[in-house]
C-alpha positions as CSV (number, residue, x, y, z in Angstrom):
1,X,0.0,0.0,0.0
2,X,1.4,3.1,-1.1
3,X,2.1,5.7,1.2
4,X,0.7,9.3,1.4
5,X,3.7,11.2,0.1
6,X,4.1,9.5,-3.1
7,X,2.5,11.3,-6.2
8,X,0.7,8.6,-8.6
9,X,2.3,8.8,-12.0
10,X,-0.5,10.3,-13.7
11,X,-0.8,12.7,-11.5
12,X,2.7,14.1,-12.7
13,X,1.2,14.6,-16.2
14,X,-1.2,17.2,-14.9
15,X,-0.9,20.7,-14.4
16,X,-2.5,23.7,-14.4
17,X,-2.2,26.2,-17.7
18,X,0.3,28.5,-17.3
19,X,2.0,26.7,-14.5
20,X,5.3,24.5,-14.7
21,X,4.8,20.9,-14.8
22,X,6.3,19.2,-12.0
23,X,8.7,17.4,-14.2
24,X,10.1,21.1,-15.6
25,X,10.4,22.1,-12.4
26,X,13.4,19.4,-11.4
27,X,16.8,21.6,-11.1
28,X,18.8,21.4,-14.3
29,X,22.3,20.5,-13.9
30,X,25.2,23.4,-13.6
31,X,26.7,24.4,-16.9
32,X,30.4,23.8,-17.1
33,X,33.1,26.7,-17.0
34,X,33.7,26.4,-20.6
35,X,30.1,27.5,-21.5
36,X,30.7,30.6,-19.4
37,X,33.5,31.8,-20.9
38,X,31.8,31.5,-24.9
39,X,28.9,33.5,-22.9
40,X,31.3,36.1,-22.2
41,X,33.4,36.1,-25.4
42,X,30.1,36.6,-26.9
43,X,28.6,39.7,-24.9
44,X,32.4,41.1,-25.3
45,X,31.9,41.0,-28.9
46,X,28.4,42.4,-29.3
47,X,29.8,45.4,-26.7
48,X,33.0,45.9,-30.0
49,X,30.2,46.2,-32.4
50,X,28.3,48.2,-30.6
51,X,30.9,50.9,-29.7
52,X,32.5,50.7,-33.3
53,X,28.9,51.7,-34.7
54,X,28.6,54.4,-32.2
55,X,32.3,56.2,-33.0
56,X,31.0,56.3,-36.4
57,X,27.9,58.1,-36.2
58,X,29.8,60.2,-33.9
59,X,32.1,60.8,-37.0
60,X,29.6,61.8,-39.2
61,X,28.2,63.9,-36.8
62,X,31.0,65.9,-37.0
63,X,31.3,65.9,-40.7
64,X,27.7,67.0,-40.9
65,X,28.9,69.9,-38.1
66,X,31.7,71.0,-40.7
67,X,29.6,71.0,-43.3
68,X,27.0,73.0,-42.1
69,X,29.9,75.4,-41.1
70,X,31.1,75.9,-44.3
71,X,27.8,76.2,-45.4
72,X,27.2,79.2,-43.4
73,X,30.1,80.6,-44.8
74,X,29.8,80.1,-47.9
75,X,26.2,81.6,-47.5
76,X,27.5,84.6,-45.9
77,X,30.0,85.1,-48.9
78,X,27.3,84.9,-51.5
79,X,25.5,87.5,-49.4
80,X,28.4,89.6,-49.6
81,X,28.6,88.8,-53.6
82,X,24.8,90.4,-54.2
83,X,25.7,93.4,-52.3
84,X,28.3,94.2,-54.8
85,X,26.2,93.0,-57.9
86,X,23.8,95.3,-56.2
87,X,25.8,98.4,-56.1
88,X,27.2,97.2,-59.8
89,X,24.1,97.2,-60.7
90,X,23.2,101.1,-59.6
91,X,26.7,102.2,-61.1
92,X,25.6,100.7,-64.3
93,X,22.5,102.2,-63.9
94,X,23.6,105.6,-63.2
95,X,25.7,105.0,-66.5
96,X,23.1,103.9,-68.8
97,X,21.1,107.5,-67.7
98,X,24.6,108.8,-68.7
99,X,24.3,107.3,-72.3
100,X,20.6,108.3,-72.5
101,X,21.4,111.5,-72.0
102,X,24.3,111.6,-74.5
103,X,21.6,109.9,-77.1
104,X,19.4,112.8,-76.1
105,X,22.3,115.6,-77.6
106,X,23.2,113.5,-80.3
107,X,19.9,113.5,-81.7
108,X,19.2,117.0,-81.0
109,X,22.3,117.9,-82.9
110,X,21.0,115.4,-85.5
111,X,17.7,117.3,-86.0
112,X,19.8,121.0,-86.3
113,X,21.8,119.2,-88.7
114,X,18.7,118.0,-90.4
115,X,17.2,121.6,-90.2
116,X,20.3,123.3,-91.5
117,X,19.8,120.9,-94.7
118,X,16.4,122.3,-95.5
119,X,17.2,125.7,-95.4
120,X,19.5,125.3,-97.6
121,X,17.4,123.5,-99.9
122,X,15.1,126.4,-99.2
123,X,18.0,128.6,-100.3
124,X,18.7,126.5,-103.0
125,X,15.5,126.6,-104.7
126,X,15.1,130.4,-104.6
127,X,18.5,130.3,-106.7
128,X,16.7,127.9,-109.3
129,X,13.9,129.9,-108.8
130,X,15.7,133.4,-109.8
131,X,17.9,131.9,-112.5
132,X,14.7,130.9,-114.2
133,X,13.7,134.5,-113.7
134,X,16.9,135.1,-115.2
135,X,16.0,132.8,-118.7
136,X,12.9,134.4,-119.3
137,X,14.6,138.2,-119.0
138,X,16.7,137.2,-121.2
139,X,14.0,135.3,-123.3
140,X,12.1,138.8,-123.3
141,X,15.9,140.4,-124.5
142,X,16.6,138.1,-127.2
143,X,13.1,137.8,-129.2
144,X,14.5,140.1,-132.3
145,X,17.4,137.7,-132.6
146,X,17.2,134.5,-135.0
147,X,18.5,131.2,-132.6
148,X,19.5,128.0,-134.1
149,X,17.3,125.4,-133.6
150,X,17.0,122.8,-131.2
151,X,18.1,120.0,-133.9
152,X,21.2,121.6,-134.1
153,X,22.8,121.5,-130.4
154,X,23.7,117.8,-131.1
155,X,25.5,118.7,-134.3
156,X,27.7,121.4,-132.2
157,X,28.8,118.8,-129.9
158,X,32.9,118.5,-131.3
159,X,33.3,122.1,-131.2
160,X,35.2,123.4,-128.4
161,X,33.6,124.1,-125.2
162,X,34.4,128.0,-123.7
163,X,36.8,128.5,-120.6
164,X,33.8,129.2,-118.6
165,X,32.1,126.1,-119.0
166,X,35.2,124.1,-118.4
167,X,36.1,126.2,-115.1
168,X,32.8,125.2,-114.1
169,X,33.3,121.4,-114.6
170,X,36.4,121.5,-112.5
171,X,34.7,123.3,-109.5
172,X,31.9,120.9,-109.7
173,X,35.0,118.1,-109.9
174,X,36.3,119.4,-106.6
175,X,33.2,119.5,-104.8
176,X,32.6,115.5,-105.6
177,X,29.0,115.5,-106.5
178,X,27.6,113.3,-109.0
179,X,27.4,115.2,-112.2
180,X,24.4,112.4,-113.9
181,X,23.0,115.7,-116.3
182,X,26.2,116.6,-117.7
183,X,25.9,115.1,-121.0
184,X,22.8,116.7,-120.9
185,X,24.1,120.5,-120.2
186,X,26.8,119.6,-122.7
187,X,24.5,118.9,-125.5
188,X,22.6,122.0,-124.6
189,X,25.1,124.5,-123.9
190,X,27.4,123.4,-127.4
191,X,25.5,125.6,-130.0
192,X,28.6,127.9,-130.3
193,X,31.8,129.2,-128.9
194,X,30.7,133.0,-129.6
195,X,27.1,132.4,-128.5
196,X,28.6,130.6,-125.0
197,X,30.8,133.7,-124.7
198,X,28.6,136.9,-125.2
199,X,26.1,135.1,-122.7
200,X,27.8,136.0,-119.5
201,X,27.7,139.8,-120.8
202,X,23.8,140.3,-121.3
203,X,23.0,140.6,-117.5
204,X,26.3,141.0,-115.3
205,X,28.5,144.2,-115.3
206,X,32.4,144.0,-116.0
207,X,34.6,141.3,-113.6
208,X,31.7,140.4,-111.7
209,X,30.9,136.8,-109.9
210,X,27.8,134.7,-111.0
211,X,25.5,132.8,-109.6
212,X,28.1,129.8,-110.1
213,X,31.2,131.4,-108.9
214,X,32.9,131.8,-112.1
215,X,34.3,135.3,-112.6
216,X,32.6,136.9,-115.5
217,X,34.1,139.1,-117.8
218,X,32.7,142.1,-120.1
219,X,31.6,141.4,-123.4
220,X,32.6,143.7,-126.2
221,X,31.5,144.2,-129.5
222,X,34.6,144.1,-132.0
223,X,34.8,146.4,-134.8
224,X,37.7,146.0,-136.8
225,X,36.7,142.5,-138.0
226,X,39.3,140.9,-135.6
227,X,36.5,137.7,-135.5
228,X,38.4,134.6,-136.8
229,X,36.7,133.2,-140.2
230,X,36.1,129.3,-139.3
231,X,34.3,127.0,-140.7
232,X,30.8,127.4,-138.9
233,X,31.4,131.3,-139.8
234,X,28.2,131.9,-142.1
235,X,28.5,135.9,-141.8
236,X,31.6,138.1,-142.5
237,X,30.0,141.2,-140.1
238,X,32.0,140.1,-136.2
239,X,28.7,141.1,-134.1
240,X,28.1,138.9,-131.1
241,X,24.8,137.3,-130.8
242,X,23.4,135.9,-127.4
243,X,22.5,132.2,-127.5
244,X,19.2,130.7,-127.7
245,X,17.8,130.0,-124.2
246,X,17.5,126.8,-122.8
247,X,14.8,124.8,-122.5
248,X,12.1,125.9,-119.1
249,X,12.5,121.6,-118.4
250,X,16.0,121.7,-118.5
251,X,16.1,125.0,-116.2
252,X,13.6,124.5,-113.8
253,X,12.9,120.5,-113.3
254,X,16.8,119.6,-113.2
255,X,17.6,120.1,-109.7
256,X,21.3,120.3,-108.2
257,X,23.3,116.7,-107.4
258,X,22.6,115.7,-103.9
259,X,26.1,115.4,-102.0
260,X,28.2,111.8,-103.1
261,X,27.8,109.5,-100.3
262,X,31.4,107.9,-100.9
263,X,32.5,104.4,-99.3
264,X,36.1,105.1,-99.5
265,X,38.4,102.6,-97.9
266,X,41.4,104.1,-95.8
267,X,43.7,102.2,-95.5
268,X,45.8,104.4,-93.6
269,X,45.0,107.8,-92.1
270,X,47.0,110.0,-94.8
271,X,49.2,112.1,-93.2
272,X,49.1,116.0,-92.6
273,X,52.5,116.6,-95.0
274,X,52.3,113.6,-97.6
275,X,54.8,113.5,-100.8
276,X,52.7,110.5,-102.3
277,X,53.3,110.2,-106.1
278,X,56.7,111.7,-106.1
279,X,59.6,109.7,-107.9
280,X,61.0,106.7,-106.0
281,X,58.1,105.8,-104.0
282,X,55.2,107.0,-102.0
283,X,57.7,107.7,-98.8
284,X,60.5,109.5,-100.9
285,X,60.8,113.1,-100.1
286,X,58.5,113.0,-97.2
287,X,60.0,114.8,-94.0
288,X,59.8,111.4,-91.9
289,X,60.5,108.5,-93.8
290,X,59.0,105.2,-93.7
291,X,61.4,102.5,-91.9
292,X,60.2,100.0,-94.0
293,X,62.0,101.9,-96.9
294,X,65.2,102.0,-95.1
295,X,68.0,100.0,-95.1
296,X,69.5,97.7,-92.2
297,X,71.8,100.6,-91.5
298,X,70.2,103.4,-91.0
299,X,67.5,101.7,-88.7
300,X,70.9,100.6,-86.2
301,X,71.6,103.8,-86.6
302,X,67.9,104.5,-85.3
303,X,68.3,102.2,-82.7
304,X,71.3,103.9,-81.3
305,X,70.8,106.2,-78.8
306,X,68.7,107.3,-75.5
307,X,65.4,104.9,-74.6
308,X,62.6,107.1,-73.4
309,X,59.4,105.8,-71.1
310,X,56.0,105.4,-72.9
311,X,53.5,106.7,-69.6
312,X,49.9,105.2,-70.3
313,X,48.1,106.5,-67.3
314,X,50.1,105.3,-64.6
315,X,52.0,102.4,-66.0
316,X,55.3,103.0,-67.9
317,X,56.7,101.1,-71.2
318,X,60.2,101.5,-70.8
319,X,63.3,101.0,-72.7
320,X,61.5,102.6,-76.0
321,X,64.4,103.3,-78.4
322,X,63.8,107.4,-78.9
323,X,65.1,108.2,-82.4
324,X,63.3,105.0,-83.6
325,X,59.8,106.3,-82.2
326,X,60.5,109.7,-83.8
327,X,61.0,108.2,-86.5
328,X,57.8,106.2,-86.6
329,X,55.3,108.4,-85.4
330,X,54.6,112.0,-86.4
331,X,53.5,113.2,-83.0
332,X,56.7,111.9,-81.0
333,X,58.3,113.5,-83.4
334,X,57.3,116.8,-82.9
335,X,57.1,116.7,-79.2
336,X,61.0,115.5,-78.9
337,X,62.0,118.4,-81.4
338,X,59.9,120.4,-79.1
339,X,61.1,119.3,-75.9
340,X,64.8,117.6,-76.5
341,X,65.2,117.5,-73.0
342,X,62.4,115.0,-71.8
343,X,63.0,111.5,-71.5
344,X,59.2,110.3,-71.3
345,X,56.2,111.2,-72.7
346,X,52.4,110.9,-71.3
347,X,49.4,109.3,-73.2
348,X,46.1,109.3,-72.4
349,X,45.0,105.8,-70.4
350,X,42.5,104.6,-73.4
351,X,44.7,102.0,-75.0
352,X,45.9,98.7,-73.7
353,X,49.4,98.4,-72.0
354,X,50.0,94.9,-73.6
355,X,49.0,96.7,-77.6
356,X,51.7,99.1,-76.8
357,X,54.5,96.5,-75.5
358,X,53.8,94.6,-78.7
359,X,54.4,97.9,-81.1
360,X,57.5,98.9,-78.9
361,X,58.9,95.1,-79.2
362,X,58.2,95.6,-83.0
363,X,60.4,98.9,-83.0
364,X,63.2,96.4,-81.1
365,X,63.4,94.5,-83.7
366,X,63.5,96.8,-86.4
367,X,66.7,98.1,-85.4
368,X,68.5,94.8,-86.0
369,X,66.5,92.7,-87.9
370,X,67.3,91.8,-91.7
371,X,63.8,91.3,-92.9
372,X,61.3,94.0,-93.4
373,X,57.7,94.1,-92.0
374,X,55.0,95.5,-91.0
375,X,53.5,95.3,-87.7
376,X,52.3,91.9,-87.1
377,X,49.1,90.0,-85.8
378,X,48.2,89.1,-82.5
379,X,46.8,85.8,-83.5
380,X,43.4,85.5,-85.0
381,X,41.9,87.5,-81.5
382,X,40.2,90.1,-82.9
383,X,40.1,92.2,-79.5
384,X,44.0,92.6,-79.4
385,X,44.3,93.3,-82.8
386,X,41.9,95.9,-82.3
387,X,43.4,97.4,-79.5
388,X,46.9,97.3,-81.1
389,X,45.7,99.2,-83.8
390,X,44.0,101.9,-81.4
391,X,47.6,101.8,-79.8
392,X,49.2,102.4,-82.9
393,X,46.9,105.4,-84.1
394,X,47.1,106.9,-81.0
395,X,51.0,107.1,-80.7
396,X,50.9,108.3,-84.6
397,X,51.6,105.4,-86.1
398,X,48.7,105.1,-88.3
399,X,50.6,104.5,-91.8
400,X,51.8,101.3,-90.3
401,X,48.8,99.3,-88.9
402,X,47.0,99.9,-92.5
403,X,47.1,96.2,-93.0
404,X,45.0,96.1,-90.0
405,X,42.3,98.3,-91.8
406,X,42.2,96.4,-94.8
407,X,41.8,93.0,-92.6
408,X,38.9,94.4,-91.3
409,X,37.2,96.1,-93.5
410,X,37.5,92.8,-95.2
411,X,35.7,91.1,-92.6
412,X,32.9,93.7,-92.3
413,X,31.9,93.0,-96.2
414,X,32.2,89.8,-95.6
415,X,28.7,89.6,-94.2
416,X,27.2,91.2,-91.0
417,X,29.5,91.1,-88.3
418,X,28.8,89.1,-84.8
419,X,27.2,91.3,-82.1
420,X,29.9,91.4,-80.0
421,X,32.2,92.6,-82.3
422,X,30.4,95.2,-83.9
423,X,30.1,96.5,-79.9
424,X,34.3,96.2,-79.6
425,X,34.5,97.8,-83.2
426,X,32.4,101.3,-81.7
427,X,34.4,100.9,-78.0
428,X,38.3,101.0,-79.9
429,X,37.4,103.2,-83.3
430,X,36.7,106.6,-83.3
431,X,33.8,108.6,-85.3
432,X,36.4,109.4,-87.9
433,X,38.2,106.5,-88.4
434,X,38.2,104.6,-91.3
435,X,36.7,100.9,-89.6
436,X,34.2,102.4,-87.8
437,X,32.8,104.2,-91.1
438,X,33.0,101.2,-93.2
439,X,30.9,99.4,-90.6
440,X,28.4,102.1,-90.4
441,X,27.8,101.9,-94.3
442,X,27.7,98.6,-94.5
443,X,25.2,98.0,-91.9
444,X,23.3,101.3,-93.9
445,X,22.8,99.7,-97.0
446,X,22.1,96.1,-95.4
447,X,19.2,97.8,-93.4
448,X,18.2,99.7,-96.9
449,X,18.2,96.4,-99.1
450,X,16.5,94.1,-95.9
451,X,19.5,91.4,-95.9
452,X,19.5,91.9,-91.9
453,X,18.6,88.6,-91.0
454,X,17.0,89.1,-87.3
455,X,15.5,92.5,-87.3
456,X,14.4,92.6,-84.1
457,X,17.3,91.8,-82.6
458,X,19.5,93.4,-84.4
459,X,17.0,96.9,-83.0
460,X,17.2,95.8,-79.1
461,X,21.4,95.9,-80.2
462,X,21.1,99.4,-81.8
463,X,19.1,100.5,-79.1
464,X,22.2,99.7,-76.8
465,X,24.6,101.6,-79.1
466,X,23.6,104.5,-79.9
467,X,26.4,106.1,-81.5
468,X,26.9,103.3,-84.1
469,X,22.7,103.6,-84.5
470,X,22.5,107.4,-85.5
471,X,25.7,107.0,-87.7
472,X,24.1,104.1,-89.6
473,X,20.8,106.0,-89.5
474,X,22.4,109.3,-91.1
475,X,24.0,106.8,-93.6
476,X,20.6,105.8,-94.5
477,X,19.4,108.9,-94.9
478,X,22.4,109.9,-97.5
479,X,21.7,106.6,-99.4
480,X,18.0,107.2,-99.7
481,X,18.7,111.2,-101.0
482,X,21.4,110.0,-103.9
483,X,19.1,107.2,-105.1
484,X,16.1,109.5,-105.2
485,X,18.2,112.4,-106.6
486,X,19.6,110.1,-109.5
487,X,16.2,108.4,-110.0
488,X,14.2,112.3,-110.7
489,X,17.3,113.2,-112.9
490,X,17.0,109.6,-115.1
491,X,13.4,110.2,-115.1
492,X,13.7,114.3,-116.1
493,X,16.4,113.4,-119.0
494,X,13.9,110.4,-119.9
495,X,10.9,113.2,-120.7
496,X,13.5,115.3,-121.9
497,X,14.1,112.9,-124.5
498,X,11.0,112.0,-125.4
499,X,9.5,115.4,-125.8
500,X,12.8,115.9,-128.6
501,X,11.9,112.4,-130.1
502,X,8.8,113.9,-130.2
503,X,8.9,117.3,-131.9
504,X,9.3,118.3,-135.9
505,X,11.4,115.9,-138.7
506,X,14.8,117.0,-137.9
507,X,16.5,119.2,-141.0
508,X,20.0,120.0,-141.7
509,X,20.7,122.9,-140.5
510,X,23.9,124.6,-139.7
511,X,25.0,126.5,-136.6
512,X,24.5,130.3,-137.1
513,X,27.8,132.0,-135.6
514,X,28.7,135.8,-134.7
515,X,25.0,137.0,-136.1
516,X,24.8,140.6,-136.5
517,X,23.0,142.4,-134.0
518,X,22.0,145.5,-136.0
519,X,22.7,145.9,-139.3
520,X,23.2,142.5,-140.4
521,X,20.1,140.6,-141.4
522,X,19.9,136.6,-139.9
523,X,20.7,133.7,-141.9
524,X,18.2,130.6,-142.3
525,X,19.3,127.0,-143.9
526,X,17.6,124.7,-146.0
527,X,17.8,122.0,-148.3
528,X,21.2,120.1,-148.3
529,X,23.4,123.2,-147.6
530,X,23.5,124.4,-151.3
531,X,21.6,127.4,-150.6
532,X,21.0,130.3,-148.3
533,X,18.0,132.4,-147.8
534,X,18.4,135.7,-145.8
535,X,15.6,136.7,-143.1
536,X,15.2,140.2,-142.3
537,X,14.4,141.2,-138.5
538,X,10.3,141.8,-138.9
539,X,10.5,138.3,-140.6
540,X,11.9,136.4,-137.9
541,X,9.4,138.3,-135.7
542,X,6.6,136.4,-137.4
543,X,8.1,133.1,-137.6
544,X,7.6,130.1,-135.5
545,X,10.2,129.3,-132.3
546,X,10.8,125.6,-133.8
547,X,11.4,127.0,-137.2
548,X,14.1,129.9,-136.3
């Protein structure tokens, strides 16, 4: 019989949920030493990891602090950078009002220069307007007197021309206007040398100044038969006749030449004293003579001598050989003969300090190199070439940076120039200056024929230059008044000629020279020249104007 303290074995297989079977609750046995210590090797390593993990996130917390430093700094310098581009931004401000302001003049003295024009196209046409005056006075003076024909003015064209109307020619030569009616006033003034001559005497006193200019002399009436019997000589009494008037068309509608608008090309600034087109070359004779037309001697003996100091502002080219750079530019040259003593010379700071260390290394080599030539290129950098060739014209040297001119000019006909170097073309050139000018006419007639390709910006660029725009604009202007001046003289000349094509069968008649005023009786042709048939005075009277 079992006793009371023993526990059935079913019973040990019971237990209560969440309560430890009898059988779990037995003590386990003790773990050996050698499972501590892997228990411990264990924890020590998870305690590495952890600590490794933690100094790096320290580390890049640091970083991140560093960065965020130089951020600040760097945000501090940026806000330091749009102060200045602020304050740049006023001065450029205050200097675009300065340009406006400049535009402003320039176009004022564009529309006084515009004014001026019209009164003296005012002025001009009370002259046409009193020479027509003039015609029919002399119209009203000359209705007694027989006049060739107009068929015959075409015939007279191989006889010789008076000294007047060749003195006029040349003045009009000088002046370089177009001359598109003078075949015209040739044709009509060529009737005869006597009739050209006793003109000038009908309404101006003894050495007295036309209209034109041209000194006019008295005319006398020769007695004593001193006139020269020529061919064309139909009458043997030596009375002067006046000539038959010209046509009211060819008096009144032919209006004066507008002004040539020339598109010369410079290629060097021609001096003040120039010997061109004397014997043995264009340099020979001149007072300063080109070093390219001297021999390897006399430029060492050039280069010989003191060095002067070139003072641009406040920097100084030194060691500039003096007799050389006389000899090269005009202006030193007259300063040094001026002043022998000084050993430097000042120049205004608007060129480059680099241009003028390439001319005066240029000049070094002159004095002892064997080949000849002219100052060279800077590369194919069109802003240093530019600004040596500013430097050059500046210290006087223009006659040897004409190469320069001709390379760009070149380029400007080539097509339309690039923005940018239109703007550095206004900046380094002068009004004056030959570059400058060809650029202006080219863009001109560009504008005039519509080959700019992008009008509207090419306007916003204009807008921003607005010296280059009124130069171009007054080029236009020019254009516009030659083309229409030329069209209304072809178009005149045009109903001239049809109004002659138009009139009576032409006859053969023969200029009527030195017709007698008084006593003898004038002369009329017809047929084939066999015959002649005298008109008296009251018959002319009666006769046609076509016919006399």
């Amino acid at each position: 019989m079992p006793t009371t303290n023993t526990v059935p074995a079913t019973w040990a297989k019971i237990h209560l949920k969440g309560q430890q079977s009898i059988a779990d609750m037995t003590p386990k046995p003790r773990m050996s030493w050698a499972d501590e210590k892997e228990e411990e090797e264990e924890e020590l390593a998870l305690k590495k990891n952890f600590k490794m993990e933690l100094e790096v996130k320290n580390i890049r917390i640091r970083e991140l602090e560093l960065e965020l430093k130089e951020e600040k700094v760097r945000h501090e310098e940026l806000k330091s950078k749009s102060w200045d581009l602020a304050t740049e931004i006023e001065k450029l401000k205050s200097m675009n009002g300065q340009q406006v302001e400049k535009a402003e003049i320039l176009k004022s003295e564009v529309e006084k220069k515009d004014t001026l024009i019209l009164k003296l196209e005012l002025a001009l046409q009370e002259k046409v307007t009193r020479l027509g005056e003039l015609e029919e006075r002399r119209e009203n003076h000359a209705g007694s007197i027989v006049d060739p024909p107009p068929e015959l003015e075409p015939e007279s064209k191989s006889e010789p021309k008076p000294a007047n109307q060749e003195s006029d020619h040349d003045i009009e030569g000088h002046a370089e206007t177009p001359n598109f009616d003078a075949e015209t006033k040739e044709d009509k003034a060529a009737s005869s040398v006597s009739n050209e001559t006793s003109s000038e005497g009908l309404f101006s006193t003894p050495n007295t100044i036309n209209d034109d200019g041209i000194e006019c002399k008295a005319t006398t009436v020769p007695t004593d038969g001193s006139v020269s019997n020529s061919a064309t000589t139909l009458i043997e009494e030596p009375v002067l006749c006046p000539p038959s008037p010209k046509s009211k068309l060819a008096q009144h509608s032919t209006p004066k030449p507008a002004p040539v608008l020339s598109f010369p090309v410079n290629l060097m600034n021609k001096p003040a004293e120039s010997d061109q087109g004397k014997e043995g070359g264009w340099t020979s004779g001149a007072k300063i003579q080109d070093i390219r037309d001297m021999s390897l001697k006399q430029r060492e003996e050039l280069f010989r001598g003191p060095s002067i100091s070139i003072y641009i502002g406040q920097v100084a080219v030194r060691h500039v050989p003096k007799r050389m750079f006389m000899q090269v530019s005009k202006k030193a040259c007259n300063y040094f003969t001026q002043h022998p003593q000084e050993s430097s010379v000042q120049v205004a700071p608007t060129i480059a300090v680099p241009a003028v260390h390439h001319i005066v290394d240029w000049l070094t080599d002159m004095g002892s190199c064997h080949k000849i030539y002219s100052i060279p290129f800077r590369g194919d950098n069109f802003m240093e070439n530019l600004a040596v060739r500013r430097a050059a014209r500046t210290l006087g040297m223009d006659r040897y940076v004409g190469h320069f001119t001709k390379h760009y000019c070149d380029y400007i006909r080539n097509g339309l120039p690039s923005f940018d170097n239109m703007a550095l073309i206004e900046k380094l050139c002068e009004r004056d200056d030959a570059v400058f000018d060809c650029l202006a006419n080219n863009l001109a007639h560009l504008k005039i024929m519509g080959q700019i390709p992008n009008v509207r910006v090419f306007d916003k660029f204009m807008e921003k230059h607005p010296r280059l725009a009124s130069t171009v604009e007054m080029n236009c202007a020019k254009i516009v008044a030659f083309r229409k001046a030329r069209a209304d003289t072809e178009r005149q000349q045009h109903i001239i000629d049809a109004n002659s094509s138009q009139s009576t069968p032409r006859k053969e008649w023969k200029t009527v020279e030195n017709v007698g005023k008084q006593a003898a009786s004038p002369l009329k042709l017809e047929g084939n020249l066999k015959s002649l048939r005298v008109v008296s005075a009251e018959e002319a009277r009666d006769m046609p104007r076509r016919q006399r």
